[in-house]
N, C-alpha and C positions, 0 to 999 in steps of 0.2 A: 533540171537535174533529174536523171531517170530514178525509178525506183526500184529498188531488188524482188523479183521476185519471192524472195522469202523476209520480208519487209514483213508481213501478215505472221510468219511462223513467229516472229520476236516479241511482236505485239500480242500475240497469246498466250506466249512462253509466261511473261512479265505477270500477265494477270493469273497462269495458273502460281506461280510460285508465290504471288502476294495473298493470294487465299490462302495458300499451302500455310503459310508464314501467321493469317490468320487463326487460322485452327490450331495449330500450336499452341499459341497464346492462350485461345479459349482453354483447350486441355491445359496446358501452366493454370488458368485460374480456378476450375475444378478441380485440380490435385490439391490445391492449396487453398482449397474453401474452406478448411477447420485448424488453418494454422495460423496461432496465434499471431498477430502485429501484420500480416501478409498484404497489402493491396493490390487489389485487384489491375491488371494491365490492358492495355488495347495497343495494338500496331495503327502506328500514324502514318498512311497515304497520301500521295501525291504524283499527280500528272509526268508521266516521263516527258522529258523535253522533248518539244516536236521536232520533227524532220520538214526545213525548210524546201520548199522544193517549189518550181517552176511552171505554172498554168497559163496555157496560152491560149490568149479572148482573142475575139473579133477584130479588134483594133490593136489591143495592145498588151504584152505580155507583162500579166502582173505574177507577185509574189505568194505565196500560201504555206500554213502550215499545216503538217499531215501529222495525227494523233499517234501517240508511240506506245501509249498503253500506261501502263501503271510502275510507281517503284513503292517497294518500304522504306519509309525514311528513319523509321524509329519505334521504338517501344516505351510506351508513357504508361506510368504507374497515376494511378488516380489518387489524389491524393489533396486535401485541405487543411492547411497550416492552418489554419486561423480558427478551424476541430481542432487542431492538436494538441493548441495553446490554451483553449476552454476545456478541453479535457485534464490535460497537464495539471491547472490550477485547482481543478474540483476534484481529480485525483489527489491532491497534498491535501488538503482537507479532510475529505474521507480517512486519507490512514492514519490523518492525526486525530481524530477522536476515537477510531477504529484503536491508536495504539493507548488511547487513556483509559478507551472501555474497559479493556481487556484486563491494566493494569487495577484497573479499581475493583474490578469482576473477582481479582484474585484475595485484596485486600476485603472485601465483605465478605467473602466468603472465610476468612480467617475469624470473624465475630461470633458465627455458628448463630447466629440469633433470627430469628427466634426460637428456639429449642432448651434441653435440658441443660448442656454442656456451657451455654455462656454464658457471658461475666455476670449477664442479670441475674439468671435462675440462681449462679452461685452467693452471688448478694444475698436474695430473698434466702438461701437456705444458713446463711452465715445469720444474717438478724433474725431469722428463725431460733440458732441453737444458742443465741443469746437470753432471745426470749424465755428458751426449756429452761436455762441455768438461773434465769431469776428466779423460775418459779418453784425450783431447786438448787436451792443454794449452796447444799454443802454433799451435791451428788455427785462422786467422782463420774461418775459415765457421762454426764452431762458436760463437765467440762473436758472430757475424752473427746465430748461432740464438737465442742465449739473448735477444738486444737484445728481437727479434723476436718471441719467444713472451712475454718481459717486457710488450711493450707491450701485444700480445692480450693479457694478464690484465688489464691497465688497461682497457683496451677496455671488456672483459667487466664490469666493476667499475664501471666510470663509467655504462655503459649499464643495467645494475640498477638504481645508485642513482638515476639521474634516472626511470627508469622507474616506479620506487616513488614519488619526490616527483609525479611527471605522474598516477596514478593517487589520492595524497593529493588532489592541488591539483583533480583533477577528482571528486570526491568530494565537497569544500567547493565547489565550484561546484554540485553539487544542490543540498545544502542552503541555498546563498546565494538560488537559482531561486526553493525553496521559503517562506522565512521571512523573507528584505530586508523593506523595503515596497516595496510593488509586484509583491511576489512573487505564488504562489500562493493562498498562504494570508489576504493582502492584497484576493483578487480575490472569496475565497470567503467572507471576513468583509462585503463589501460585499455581494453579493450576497446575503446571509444576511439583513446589516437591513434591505434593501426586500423581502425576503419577509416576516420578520415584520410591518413593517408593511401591506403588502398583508394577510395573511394574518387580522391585530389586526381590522383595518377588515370583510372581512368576517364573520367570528366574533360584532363588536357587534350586525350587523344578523341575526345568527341561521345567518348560510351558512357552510357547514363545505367551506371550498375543498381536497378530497381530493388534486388534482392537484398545486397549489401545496404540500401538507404531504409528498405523494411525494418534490417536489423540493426541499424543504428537507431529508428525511430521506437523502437522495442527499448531499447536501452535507455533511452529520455524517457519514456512513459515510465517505468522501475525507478530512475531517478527521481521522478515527480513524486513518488510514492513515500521517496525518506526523505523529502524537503521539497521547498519553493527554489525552481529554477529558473536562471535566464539561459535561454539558448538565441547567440550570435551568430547568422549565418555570415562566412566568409565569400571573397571573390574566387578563390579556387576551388569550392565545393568542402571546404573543412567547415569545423564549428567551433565557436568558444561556449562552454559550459559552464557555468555555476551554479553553487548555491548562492542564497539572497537571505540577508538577516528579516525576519517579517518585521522587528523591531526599530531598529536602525536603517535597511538599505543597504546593509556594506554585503560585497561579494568577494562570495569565497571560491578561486577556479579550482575547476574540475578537471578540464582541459584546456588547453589553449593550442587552437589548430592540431597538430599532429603530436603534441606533449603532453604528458600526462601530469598533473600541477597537484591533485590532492595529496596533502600529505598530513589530515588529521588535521578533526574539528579544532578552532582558538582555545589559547589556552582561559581565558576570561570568561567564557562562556557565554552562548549567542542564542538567538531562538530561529530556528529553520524552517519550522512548519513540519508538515510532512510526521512520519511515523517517529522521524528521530525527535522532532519539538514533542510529539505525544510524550514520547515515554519521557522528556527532560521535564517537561512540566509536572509526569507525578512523581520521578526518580531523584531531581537530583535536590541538592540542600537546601533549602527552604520551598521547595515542593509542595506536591500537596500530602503524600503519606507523610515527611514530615510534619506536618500539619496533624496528622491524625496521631503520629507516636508523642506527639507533645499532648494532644491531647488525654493520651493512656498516663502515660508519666505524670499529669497534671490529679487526675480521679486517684491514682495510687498515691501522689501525695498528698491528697486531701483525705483520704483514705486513712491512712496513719496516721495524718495530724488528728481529727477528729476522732477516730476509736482510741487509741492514746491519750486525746485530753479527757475523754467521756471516763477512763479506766484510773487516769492520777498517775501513769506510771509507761512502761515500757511494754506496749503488745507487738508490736511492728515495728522491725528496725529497714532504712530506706538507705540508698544511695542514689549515685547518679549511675545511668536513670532512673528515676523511681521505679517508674514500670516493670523494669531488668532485674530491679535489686530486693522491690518489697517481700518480706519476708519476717513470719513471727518470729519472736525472740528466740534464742535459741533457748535460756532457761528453763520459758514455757514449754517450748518442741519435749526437750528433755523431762519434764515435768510435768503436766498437765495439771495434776490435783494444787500445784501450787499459783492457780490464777484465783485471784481475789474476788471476790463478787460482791462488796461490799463493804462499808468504814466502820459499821456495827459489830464487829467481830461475826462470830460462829451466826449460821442463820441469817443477814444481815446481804441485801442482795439492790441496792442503791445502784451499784456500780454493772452489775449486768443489766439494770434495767434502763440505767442511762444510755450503755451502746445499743441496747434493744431497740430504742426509741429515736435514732438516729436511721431507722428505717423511711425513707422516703426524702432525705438531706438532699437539699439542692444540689451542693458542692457534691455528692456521691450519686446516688441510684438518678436524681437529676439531670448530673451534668452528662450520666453515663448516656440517658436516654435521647440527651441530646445531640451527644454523638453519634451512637446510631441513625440516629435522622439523618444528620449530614453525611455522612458515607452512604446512607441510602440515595438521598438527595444528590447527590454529586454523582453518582452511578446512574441515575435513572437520566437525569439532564444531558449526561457526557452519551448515553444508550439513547436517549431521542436526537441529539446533533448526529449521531453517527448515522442514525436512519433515515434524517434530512438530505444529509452527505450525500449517504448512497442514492437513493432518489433523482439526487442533482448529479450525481455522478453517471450512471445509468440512461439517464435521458440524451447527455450529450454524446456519450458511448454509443448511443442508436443512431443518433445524428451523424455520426463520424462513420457508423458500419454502411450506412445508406449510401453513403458516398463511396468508400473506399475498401468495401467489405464486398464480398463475390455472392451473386444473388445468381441462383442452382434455375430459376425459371428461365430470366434473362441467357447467361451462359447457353442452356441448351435451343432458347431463340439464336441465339448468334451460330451454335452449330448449322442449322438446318439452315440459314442464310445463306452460309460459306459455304458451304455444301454445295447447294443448287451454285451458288456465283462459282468454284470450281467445275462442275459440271459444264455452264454454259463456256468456261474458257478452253472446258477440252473438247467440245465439241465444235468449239471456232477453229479450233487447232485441224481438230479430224476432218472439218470444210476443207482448209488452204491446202492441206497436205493429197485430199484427195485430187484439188485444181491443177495441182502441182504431180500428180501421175497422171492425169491425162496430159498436161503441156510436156512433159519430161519424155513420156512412154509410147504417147499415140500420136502429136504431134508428125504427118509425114506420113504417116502409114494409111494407106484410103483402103477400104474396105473392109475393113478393122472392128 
């Protein structure tokens, strides 16, 4: 089988456009070295089919194939599922202590403690102005003091407790943002099944849409973020998405191939992981700031039972919640000089020095310090897991960049490669072509 003379021009055609096709690339992966979720790409080569053709030996005419040069077969994003999924998982962790920190960060910070403003100082200055009044017993100003420092403790007491509910209720507001319909995770399931389908459609015809899988894998790492996900890869390039109870195992879909399925956390409520289980673990009904406004309600009504019983009478009227509701008598409010300090009549100051001495009461200044502990305590433990987290979180995030992440040395190694390899194909080019004016031009012409 003859060969065409311009057999040589194709063959170098093929390798200048496959470097061409290379360097693109490389440029694709520096343009997109500082974008977020992006993986880096390489063009995948392969041997053009050879050109069978006909070599005649000494004896006997055998067969042979003549090199045809190079094709691009495709474009491969780099990429390690099995990063993704160690990522994924140490990502739901991280935002779930990340979401408790946060919320517990806002609850201590409601205590004011230790400083002048909370509940302690006002303690100490409340059995302070008891103390004044025993030792003045029949001094209006004195009992002006005690109304006075009374009410600052209510203050102080009402102001935590709402502080803590405002901090709960904002808390279930993230997670309401995130998992209602409509929510986030509402936006990111929509978005999810027109990728996959996009994504399905060109996969049948053979095109592997890198960019589009980028941005779908951007979108599960976000999901990972407000829960423990399963992601199910399909045979036509979709996915099935869920959440996963970390408790139970029961899945909750997100997607299912090209449909969007979420439509709002169980009504029974569930634990997810992720940023949403953070914030349900300190937001929702027996929680943990529950946990802590039982414990204010619990001091407030120990609070009133005891300066009450210490007094013989009514100083503190309570409801539900204690916390919410304690507050001195109204009589007293209205009256100050009519608080008793005493069963001896005139001078006679038994009953101020009774509450006086209720200074340091397990059930009160006690239990209060106890609490502070534990909101300390919970804060500082939930702030070392989150900085565990991140640590584990971050290692495998370097792990994943090493792989799939665009290294600025490497890239410009591959330029200067491609470079000289297009060079060397357009100089094989400017070879044949010059062979090919002298055969064409000179060929016949003697003297020339």
């Amino acid at each position: 089988m003859p060969v065409s003379s311009f057999f040589g021009l194709q063959t170098t055609l093929r390798g200048l456009i496959a470097q061409q096709r290379m360097l693109d690339t490389t440029g694709h992966n520096i343009a997109n070295a500082a974008t977020v979720g992006y993986s880096r790409q390489e063009a995948t080569l392969a041997a053009t089919r050879a050109l069978q053709i006909t070599v005649s030996g000494s004896i006997n005419q055998v067969g042979a194939h003549l090199g045809a040069g190079v094709d691009v077969t495709g474009f491969r994003r780099i990429r390690d599922q099995f990063l993704d999924a160690q990522y994924r998982a140490q990502n739901t962790s991280l935002n779930d202590w990340k979401a408790r920190a946060e919320a517990l960060d806002s609850a201590e910070l409601s205590l004011a403690e230790p400083g002048e403003n909370g509940i302690s100082a006002q303690l100490t200055k409340f059995w302070q102005a008891w103390s004044d009044l025993s030792n003045a017993p029949n001094d209006e100003a004195a009992k002006q003091a005690v109304v006075q420092q009374a009410q600052g403790l209510m203050d102080s007491i009402h102001s935590v407790r709402a502080q803590m509910v405002m901090a709960q209720e904002g808390a279930m507001g993230q997670y309401d943002q995130i998992a209602q319909p409509g929510g986030e995770v509402s936006q990111i399931a929509t978005e999810l099944a027109e990728l996959n389908k996009v994504i399905s459609q060109h996969l049948v015809h053979g095109d592997a849409p890198n960019d589009l899988m980028d941005r779908r894998d951007v979108l599960l790492d976000k999901l990972s973020g407000y829960g423990q996900i399963s992601v199910e890869q399909l045979a036509g390039g979709s996915l099935n998405v869920a959440f996963v109870d970390a408790t139970t195992g029961t899945a909750y879909p997100i997607v299912s191939d090209q449909t969007a399925e979420w439509a709002g956390p169980p009504a029974g409520g569930w634990s997810p992981g992720g940023q949403m289980g953070g914030l349900l673990a300190v937001a929702k009904p027996g929680g943990m700031i529950d946990g802590y406004l039982d414990s204010i309600d619990s001091l407030a009504d120990n609070l009133a039972t005891a300066v009450n019983g210490a007094y013989g009478g009514t100083f503190f009227t309570t409801g539900a919640p204690a916390g919410a509701t304690i507050a001195v008598a109204a009589p007293i409010q209205a009256n100050p000089a009519s608080i008793t300090s005493g069963t001896g009549g005139p001078g006679s100051n038994d009953l101020a020095l009774a509450i006086a001495q209720l200074q340091g009461n397990a059930g009160i200044d006690g239990a209060y310090k106890a609490f502070v502990a534990k909101v300390g305590g919970d804060l500082n433990e939930t702030t070392r897991m989150q900085t565990n987290a991140q640590i584990l979180t971050d290692s495998v995030e370097n792990r994943r960049q090493s792989v799939a992440g665009v290294s600025m040395d490497e890239e410009m190694s591959n330029l200067v490669r491609f470079q000289r390899a297009y060079q060397a194909s357009a100089r094989a080019m400017s070879t044949m072509d010059e062979m090919l004016d002298v055969l064409i031009n000179r060929t016949g012409r003697v003297g020339l």
